[in-house]
N, C-alpha and C positions, 0 to 999 in steps of 0.2 A: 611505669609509675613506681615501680622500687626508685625507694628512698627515698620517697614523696612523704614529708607530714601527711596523716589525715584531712585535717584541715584544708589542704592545699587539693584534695581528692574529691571532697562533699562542696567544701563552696561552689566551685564550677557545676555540677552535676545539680544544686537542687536552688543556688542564687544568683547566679549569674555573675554575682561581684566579683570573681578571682578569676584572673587571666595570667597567664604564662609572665604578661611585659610588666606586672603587679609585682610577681617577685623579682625578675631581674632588679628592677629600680627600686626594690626596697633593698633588694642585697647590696645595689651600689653607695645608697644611702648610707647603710650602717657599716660601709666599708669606710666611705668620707669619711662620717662621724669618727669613725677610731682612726684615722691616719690625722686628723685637724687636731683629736685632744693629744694623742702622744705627739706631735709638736708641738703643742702645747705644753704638755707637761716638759718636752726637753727643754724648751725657753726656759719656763720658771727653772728647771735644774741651771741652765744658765746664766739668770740673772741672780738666782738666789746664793749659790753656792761658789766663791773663788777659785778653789779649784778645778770645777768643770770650766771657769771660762781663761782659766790660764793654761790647761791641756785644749783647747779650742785654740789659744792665740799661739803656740805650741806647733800644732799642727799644720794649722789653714796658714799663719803667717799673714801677709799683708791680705789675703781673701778676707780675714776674719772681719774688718773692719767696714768694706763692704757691703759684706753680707750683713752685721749688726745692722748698719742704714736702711738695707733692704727691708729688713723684716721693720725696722720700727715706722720706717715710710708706712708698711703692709698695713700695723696695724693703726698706725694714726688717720688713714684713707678706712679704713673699718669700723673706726671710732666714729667719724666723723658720717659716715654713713647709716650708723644705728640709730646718732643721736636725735635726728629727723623725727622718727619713728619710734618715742620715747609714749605716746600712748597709745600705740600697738604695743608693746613693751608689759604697759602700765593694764592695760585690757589681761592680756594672758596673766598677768602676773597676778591679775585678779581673779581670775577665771581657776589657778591655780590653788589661790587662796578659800575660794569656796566650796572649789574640791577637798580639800584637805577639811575644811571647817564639817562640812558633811558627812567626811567619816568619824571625825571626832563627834559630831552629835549621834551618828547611826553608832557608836560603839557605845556611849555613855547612856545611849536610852538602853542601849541593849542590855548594858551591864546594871542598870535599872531596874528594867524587867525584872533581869535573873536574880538579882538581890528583893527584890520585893517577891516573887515567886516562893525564894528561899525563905524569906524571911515566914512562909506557911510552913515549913517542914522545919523550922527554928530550932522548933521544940527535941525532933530528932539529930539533927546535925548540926548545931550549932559551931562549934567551934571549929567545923572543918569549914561550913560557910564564911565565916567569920577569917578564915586565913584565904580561903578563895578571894575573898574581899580585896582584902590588904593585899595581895599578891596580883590581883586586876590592878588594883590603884597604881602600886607601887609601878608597874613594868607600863600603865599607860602616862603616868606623869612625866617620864624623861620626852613622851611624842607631842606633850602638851609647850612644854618650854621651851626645845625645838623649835614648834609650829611657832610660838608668841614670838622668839625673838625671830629669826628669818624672816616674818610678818615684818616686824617692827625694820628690823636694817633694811629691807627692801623696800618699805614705803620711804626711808629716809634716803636712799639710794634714786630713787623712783622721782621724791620730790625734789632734789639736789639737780636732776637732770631736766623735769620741768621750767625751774627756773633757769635755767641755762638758752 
């Protein structure tokens, strides 16, 4: 059991939920997940940038051409495969959305609370309250416009794809 998380030590012993092939297959997952996006990111490096893909046509020579088919076949059979499944999509997306909307309400009552709380001890700490304030506000407004546009490009995203 060295170099076992905790976690991975109490689950099994007192919930039954955690078994040995739980984390093989979650390590393979988050193994996937990072070899798909650094492919990822290497494509956008080269479709975005000319010279990655002129040291690519450099290299590979007549491969490079190809392999460009290859992968854009990959992802237009990818495309075409997700767009089925556009309110499974539209579900999570929304499912994310109310997540998000619930910490923004569980933080704003909070800081609610603690300013109407404050606002009894006024009379002693004002002006330190009064910058805790403005220093809440300030540092939760950038997660606020964030949240609204993401919201927004995704539903237009979301509905762009419904109609399709």
């Amino acid at each position: 059991e060295a170099g076992l998380p905790p976690w991975a030590i109490y689950m099994p012993m007192y919930t039954g939920l955690y078994r040995r092939w739980m984390r093989i297959i979650m390590c393979g997952i988050i193994v996937l997940i990072s070899c798909v996006s650094m492919l990822l990111g290497f494509y956008d490096l080269y479709t975005r940038i000319p010279a990655v893909r002129a040291l690519l046509k450099q290299v590979l020579g007549p491969l490079n051409s190809k392999l460009e088919e290859l992968v854009i076949v990959r992802f237009s059979v990818l495309l075409a495969w997700l767009l089925p499944y556009n309110t499974i999509c539209r579900r999570c997306w929304h499912a994310i959305v109310a997540c998000m909307e619930g910490c923004r309400w569980f933080f704003v009552s909070a800081v609610w609370a603690l300013s109407s709380a404050a606002s009894a001890v006024n009379t002693f700490l004002g002006p330190t309250i009064s910058a805790l304030w403005l220093a809440v506000s300030i540092l939760f407004e950038p997660f606020c416009i964030v949240l609204a546009a993401t919201r927004t490009a995704m539903d237009g995203v979301l509905d762009a794809l419904a109609s399709v």
